[in-house]
mmCIF file of the N, C-alpha and C atoms, coordinates in Angstrom:
data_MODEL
# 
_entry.id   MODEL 
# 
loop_
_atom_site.group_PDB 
_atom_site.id 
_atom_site.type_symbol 
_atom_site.label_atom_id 
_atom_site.label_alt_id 
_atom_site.label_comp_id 
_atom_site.label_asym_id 
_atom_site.label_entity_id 
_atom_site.label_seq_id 
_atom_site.pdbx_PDB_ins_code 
_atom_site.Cartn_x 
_atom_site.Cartn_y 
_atom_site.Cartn_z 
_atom_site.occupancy 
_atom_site.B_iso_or_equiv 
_atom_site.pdbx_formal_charge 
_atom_site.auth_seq_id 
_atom_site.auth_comp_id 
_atom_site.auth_asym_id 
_atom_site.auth_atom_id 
_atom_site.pdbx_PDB_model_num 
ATOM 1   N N  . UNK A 1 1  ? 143.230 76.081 140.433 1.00 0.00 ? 1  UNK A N  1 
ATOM 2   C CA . UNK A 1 1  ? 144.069 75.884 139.271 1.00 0.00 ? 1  UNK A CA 1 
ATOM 3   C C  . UNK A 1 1  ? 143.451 76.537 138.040 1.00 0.00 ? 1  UNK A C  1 
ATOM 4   N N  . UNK A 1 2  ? 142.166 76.517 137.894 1.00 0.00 ? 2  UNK A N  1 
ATOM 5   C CA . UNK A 1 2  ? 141.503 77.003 136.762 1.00 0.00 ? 2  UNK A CA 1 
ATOM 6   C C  . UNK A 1 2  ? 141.269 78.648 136.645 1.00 0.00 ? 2  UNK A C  1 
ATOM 7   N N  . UNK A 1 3  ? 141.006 79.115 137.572 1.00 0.00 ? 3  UNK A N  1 
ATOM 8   C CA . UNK A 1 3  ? 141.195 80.905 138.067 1.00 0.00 ? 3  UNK A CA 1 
ATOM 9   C C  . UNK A 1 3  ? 142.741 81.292 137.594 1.00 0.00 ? 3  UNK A C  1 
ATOM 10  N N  . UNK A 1 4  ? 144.186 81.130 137.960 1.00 0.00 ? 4  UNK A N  1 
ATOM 11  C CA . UNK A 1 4  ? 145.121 80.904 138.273 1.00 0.00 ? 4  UNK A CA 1 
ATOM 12  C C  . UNK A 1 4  ? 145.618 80.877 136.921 1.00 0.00 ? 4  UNK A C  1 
ATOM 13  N N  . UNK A 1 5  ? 144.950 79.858 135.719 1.00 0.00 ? 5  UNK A N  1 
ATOM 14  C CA . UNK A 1 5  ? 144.963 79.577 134.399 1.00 0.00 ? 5  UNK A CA 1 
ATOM 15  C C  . UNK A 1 5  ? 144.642 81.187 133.584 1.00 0.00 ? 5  UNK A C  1 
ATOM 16  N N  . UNK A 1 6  ? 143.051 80.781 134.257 1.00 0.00 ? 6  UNK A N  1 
ATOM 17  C CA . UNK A 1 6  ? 142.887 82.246 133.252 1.00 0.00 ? 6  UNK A CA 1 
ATOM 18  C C  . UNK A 1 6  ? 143.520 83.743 133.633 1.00 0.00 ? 6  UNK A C  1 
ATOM 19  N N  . UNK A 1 7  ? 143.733 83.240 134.981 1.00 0.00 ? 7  UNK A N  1 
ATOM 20  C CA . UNK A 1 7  ? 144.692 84.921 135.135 1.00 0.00 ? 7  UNK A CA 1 
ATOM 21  C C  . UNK A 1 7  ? 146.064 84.839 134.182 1.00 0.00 ? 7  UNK A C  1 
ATOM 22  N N  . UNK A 1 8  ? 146.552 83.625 134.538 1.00 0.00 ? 8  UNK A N  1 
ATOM 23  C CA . UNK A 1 8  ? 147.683 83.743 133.389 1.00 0.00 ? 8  UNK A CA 1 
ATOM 24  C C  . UNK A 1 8  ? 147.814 83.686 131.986 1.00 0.00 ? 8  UNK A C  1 
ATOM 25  N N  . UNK A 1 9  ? 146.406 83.760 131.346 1.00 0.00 ? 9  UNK A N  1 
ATOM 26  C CA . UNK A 1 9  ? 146.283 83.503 129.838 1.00 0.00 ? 9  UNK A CA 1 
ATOM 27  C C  . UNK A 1 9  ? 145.784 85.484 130.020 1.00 0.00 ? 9  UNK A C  1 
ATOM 28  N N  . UNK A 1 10 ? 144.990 86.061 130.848 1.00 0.00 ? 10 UNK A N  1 
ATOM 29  C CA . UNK A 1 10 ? 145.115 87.739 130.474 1.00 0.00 ? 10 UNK A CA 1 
ATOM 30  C C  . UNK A 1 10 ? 146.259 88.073 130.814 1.00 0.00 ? 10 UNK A C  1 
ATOM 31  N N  . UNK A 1 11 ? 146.954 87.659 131.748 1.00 0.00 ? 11 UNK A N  1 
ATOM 32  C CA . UNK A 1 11 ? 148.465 88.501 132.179 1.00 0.00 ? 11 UNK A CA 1 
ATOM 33  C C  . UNK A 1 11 ? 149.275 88.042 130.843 1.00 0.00 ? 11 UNK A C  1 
ATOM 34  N N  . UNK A 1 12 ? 149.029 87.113 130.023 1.00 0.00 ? 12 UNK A N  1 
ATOM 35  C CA . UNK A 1 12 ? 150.138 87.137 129.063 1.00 0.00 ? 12 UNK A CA 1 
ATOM 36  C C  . UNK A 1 12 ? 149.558 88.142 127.645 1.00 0.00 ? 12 UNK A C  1 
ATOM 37  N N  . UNK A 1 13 ? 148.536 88.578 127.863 1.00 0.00 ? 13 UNK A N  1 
ATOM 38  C CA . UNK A 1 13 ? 147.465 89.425 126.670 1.00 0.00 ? 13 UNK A CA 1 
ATOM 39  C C  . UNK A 1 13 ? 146.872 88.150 125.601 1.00 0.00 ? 13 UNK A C  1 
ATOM 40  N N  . UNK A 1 14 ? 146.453 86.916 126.041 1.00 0.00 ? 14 UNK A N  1 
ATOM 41  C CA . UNK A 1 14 ? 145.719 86.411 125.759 1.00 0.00 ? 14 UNK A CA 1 
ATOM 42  C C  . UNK A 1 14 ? 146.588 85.235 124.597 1.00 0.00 ? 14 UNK A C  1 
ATOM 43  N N  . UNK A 1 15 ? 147.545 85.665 125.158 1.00 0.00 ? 15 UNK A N  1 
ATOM 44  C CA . UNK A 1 15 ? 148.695 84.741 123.884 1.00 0.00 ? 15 UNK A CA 1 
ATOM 45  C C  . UNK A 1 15 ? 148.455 83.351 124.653 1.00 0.00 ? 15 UNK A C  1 
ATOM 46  N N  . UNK A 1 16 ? 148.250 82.301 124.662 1.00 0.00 ? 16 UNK A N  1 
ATOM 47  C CA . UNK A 1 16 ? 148.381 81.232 125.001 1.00 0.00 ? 16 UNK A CA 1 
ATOM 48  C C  . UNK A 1 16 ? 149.803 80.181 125.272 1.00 0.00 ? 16 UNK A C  1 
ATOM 49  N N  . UNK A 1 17 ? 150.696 80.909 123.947 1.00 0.00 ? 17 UNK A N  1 
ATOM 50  C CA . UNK A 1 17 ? 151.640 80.188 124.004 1.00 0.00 ? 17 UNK A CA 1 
ATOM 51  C C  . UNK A 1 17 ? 152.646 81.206 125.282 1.00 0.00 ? 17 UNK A C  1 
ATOM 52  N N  . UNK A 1 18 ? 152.487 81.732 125.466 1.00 0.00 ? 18 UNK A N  1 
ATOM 53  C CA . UNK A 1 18 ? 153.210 83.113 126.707 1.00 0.00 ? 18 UNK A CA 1 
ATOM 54  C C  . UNK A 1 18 ? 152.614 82.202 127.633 1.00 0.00 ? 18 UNK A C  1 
ATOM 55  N N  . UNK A 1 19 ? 151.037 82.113 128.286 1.00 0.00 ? 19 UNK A N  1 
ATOM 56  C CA . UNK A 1 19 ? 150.307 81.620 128.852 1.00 0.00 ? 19 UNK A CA 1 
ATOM 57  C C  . UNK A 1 19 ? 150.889 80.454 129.435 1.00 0.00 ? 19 UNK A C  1 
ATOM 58  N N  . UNK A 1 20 ? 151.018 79.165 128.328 1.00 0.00 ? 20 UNK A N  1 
ATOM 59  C CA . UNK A 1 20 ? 151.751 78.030 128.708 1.00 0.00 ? 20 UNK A CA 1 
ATOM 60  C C  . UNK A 1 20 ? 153.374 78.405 129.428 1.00 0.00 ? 20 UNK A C  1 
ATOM 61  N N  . UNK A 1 21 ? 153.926 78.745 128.509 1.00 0.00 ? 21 UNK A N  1 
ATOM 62  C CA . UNK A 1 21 ? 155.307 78.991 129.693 1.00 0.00 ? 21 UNK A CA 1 
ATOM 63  C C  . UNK A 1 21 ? 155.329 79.814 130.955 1.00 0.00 ? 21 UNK A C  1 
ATOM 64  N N  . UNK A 1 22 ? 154.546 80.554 131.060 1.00 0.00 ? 22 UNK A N  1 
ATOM 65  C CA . UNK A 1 22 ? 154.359 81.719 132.283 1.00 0.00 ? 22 UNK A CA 1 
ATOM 66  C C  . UNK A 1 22 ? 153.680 80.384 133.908 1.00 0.00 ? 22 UNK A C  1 
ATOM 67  N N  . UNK A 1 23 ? 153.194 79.439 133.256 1.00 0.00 ? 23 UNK A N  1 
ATOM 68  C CA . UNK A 1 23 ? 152.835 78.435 134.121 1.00 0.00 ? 23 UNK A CA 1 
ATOM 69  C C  . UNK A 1 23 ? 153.493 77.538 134.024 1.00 0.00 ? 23 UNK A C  1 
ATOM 70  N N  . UNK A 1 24 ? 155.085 77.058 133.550 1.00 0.00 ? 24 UNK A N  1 
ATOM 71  C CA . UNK A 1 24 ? 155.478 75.917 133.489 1.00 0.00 ? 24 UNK A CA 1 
ATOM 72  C C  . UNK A 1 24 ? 154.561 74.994 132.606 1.00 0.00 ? 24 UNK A C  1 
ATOM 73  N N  . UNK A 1 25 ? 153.701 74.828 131.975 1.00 0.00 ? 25 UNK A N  1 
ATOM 74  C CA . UNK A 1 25 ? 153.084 73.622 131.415 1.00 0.00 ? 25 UNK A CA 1 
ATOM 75  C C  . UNK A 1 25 ? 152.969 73.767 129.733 1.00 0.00 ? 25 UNK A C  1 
ATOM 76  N N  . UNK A 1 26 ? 152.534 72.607 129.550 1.00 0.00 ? 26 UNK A N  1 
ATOM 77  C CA . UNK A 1 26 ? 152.729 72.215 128.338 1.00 0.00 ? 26 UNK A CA 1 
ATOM 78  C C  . UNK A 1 26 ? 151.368 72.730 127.625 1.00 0.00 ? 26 UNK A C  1 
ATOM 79  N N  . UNK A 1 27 ? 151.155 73.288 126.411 1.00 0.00 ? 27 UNK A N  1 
ATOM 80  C CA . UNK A 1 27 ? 150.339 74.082 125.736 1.00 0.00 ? 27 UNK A CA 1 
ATOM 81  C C  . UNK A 1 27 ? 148.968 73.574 125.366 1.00 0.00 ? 27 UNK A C  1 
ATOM 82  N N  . UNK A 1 28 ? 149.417 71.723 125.465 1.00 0.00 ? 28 UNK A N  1 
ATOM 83  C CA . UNK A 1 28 ? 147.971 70.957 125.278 1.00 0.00 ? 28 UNK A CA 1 
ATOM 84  C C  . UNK A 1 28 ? 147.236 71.179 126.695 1.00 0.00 ? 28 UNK A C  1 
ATOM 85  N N  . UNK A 1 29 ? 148.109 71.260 127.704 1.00 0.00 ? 29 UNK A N  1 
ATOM 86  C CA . UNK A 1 29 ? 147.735 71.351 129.235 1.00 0.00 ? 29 UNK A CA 1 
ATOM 87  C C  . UNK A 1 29 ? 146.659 72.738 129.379 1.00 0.00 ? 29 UNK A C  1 
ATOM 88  N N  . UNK A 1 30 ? 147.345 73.722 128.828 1.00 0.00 ? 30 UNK A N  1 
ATOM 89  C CA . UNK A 1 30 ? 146.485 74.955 129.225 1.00 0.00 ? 30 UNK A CA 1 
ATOM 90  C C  . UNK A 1 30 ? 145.235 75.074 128.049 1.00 0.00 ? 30 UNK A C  1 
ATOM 91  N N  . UNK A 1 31 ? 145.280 74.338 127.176 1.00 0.00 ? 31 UNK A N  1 
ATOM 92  C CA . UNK A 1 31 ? 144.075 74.081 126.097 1.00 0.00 ? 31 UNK A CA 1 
ATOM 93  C C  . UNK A 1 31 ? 142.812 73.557 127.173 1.00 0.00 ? 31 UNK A C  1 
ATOM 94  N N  . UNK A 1 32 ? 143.708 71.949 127.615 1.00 0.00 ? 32 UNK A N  1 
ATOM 95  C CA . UNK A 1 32 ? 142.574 71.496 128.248 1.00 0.00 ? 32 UNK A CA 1 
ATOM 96  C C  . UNK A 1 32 ? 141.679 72.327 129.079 1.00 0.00 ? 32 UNK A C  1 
ATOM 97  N N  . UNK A 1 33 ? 142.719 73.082 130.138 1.00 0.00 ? 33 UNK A N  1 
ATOM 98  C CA . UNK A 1 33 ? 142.427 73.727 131.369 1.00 0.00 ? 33 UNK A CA 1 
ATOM 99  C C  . UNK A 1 33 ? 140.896 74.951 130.437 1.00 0.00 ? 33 UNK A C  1 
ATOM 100 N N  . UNK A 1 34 ? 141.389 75.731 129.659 1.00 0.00 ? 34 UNK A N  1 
ATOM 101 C CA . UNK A 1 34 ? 140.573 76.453 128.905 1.00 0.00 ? 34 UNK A CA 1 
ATOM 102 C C  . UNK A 1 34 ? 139.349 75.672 128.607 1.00 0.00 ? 34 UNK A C  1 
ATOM 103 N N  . UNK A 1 35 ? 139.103 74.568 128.344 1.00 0.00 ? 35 UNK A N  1 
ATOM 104 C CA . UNK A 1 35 ? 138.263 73.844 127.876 1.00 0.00 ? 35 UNK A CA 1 
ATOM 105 C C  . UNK A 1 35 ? 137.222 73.114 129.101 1.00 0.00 ? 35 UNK A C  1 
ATOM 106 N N  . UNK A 1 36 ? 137.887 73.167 130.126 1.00 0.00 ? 36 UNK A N  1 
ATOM 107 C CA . UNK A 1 36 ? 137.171 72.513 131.552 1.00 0.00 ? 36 UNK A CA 1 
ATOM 108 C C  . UNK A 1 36 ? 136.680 74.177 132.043 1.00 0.00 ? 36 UNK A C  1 
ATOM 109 N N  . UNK A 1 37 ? 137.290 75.211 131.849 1.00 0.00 ? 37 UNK A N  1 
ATOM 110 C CA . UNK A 1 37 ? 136.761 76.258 132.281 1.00 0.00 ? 37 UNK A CA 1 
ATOM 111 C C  . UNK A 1 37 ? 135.288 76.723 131.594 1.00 0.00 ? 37 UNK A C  1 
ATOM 112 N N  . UNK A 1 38 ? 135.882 76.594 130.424 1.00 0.00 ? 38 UNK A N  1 
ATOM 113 C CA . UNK A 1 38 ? 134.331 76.773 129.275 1.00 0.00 ? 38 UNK A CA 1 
ATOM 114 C C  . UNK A 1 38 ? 133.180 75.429 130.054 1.00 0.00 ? 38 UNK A C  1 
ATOM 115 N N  . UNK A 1 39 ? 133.715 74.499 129.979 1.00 0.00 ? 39 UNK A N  1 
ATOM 116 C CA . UNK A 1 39 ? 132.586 73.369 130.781 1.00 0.00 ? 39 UNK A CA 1 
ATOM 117 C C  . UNK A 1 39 ? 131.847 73.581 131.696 1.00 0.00 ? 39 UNK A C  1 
ATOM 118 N N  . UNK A 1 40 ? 132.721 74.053 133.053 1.00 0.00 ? 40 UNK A N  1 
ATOM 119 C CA . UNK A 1 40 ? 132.121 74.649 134.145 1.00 0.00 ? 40 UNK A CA 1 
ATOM 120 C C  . UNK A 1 40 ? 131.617 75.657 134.291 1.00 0.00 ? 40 UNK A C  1 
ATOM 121 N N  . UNK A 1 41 ? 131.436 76.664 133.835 1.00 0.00 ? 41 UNK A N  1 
ATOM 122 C CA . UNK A 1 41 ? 131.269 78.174 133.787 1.00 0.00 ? 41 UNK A CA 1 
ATOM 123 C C  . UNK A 1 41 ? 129.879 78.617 132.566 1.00 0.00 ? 41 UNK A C  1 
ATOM 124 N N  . UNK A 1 42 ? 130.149 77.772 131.309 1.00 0.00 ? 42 UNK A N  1 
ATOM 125 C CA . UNK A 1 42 ? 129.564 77.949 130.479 1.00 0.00 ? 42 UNK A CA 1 
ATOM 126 C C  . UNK A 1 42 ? 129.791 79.635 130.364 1.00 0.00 ? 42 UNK A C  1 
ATOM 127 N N  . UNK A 1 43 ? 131.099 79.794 130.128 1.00 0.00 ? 43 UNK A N  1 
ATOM 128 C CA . UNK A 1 43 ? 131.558 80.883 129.089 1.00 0.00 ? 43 UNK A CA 1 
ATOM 129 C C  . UNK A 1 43 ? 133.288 80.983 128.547 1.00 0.00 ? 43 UNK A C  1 
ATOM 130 N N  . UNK A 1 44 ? 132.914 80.392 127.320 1.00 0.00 ? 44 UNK A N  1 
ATOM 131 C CA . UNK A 1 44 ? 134.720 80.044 126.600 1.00 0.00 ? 44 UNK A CA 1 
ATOM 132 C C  . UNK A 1 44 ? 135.246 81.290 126.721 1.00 0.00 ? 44 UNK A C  1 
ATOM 133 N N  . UNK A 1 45 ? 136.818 80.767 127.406 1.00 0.00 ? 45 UNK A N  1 
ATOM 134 C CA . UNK A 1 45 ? 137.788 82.158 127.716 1.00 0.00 ? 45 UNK A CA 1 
ATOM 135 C C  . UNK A 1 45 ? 138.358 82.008 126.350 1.00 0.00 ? 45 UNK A C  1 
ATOM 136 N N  . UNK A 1 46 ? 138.470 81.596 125.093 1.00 0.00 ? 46 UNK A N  1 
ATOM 137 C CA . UNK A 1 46 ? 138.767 81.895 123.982 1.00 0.00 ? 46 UNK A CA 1 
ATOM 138 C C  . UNK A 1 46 ? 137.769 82.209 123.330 1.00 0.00 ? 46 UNK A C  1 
ATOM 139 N N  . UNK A 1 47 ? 137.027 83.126 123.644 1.00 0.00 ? 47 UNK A N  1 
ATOM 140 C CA . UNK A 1 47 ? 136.427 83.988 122.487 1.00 0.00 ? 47 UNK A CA 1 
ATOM 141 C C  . UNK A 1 47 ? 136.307 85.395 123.402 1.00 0.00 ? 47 UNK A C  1 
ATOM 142 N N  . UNK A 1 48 ? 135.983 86.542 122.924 1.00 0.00 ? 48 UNK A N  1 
ATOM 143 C CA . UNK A 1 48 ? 136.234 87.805 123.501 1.00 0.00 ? 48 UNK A CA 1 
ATOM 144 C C  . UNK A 1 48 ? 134.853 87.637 124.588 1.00 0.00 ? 48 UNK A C  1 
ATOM 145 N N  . UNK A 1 49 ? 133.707 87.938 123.806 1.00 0.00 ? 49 UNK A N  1 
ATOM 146 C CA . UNK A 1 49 ? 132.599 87.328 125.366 1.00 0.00 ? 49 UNK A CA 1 
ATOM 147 C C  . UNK A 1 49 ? 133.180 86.879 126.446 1.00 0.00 ? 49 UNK A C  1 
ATOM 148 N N  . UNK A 1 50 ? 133.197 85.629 126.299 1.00 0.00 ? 50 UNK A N  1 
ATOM 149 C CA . UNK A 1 50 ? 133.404 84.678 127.293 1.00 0.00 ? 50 UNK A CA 1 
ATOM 150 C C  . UNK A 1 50 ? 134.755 85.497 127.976 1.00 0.00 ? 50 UNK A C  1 
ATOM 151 N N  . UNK A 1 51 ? 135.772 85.864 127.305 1.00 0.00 ? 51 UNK A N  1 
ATOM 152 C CA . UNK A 1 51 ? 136.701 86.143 128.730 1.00 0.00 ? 51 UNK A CA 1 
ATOM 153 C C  . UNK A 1 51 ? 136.509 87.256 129.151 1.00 0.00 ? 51 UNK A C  1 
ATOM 154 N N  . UNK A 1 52 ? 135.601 87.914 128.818 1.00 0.00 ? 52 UNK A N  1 
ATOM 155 C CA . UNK A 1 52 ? 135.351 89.300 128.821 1.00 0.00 ? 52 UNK A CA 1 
ATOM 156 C C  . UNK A 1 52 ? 134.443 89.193 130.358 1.00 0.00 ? 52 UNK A C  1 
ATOM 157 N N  . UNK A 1 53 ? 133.728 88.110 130.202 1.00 0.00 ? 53 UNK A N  1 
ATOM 158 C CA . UNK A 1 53 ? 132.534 87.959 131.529 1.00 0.00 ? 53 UNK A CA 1 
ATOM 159 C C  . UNK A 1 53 ? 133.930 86.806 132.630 1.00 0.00 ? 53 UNK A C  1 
ATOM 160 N N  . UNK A 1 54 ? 134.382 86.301 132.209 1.00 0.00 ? 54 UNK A N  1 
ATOM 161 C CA . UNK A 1 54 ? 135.334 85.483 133.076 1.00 0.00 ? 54 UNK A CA 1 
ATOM 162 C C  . UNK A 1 54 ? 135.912 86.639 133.812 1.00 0.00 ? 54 UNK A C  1 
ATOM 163 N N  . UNK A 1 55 ? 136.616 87.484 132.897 1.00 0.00 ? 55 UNK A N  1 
ATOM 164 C CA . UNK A 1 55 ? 137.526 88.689 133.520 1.00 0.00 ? 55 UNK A CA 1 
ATOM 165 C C  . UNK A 1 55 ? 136.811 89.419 134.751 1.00 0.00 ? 55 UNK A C  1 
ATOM 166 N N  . UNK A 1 56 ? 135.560 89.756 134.089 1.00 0.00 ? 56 UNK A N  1 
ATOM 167 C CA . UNK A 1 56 ? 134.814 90.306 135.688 1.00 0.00 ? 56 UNK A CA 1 
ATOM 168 C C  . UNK A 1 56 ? 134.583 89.573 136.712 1.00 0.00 ? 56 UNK A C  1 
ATOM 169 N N  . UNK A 1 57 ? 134.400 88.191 136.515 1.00 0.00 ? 57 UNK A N  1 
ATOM 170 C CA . UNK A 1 57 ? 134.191 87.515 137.396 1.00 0.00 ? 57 UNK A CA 1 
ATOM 171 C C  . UNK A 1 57 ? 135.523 87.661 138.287 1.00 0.00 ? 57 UNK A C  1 
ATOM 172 N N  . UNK A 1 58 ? 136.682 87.396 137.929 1.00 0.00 ? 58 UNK A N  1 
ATOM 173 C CA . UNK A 1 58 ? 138.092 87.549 138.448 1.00 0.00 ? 58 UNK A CA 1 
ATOM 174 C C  . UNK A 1 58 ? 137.954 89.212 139.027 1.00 0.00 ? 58 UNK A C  1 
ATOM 175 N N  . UNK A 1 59 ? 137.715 89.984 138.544 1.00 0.00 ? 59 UNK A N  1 
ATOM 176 C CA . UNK A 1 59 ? 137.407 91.187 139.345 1.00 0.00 ? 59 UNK A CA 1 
ATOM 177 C C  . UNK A 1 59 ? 137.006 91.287 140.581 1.00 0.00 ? 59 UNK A C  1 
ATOM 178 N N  . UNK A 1 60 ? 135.035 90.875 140.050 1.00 0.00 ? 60 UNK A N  1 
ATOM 179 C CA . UNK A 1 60 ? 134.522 90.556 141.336 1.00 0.00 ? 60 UNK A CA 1 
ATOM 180 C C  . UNK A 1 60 ? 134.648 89.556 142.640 1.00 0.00 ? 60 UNK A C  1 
ATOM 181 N N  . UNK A 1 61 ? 135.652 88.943 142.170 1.00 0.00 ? 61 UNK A N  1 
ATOM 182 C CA . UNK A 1 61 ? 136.279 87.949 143.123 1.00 0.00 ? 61 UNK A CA 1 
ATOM 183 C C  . UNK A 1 61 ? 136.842 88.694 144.103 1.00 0.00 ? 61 UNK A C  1 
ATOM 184 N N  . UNK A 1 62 ? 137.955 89.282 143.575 1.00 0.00 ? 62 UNK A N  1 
ATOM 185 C CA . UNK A 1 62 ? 139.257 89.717 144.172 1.00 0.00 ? 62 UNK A CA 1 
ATOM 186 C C  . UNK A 1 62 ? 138.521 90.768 144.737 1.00 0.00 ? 62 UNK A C  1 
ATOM 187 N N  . UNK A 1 63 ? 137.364 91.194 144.811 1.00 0.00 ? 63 UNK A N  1 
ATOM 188 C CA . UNK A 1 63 ? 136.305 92.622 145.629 1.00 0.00 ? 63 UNK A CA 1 
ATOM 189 C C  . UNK A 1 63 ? 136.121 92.015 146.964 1.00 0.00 ? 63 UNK A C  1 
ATOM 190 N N  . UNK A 1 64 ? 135.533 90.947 146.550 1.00 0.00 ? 64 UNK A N  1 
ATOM 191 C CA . UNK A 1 64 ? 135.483 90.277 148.103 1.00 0.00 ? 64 UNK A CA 1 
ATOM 192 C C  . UNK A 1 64 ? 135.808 90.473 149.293 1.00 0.00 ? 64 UNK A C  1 
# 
């Protein structure tokens, strides 16, 4: 769910509110989700860093 999140917060170009409707959910929903990702990962997908290293990670995933 959290991968899935952030693919859909770059597929919308980082708009959040695109983000929320592109997943059906409600905008506090994909805040949280952003916020459990920063928790686990220790790198916030709202700041350019952080999604910048998330994004590769989603790269190097999909290499697999």
């Amino acid at each position: 769910m959290l991968w899935e999140t952030l693919t859909a917060l770059i597929d919308a170009d980082y708009n959040r509110n695109k983000a929320a409707k592109n997943l059906f959910i409600h905008r506090g929903t994909l805040d949280y989700r952003l916020q459990r990702i920063a928790s686990v990962t220790g790198c916030d997908p709202t700041t350019g860093r952080g999604v910048q290293l998330l994004a590769a990670a989603l790269i190097t995933d999909s290499v697999r």
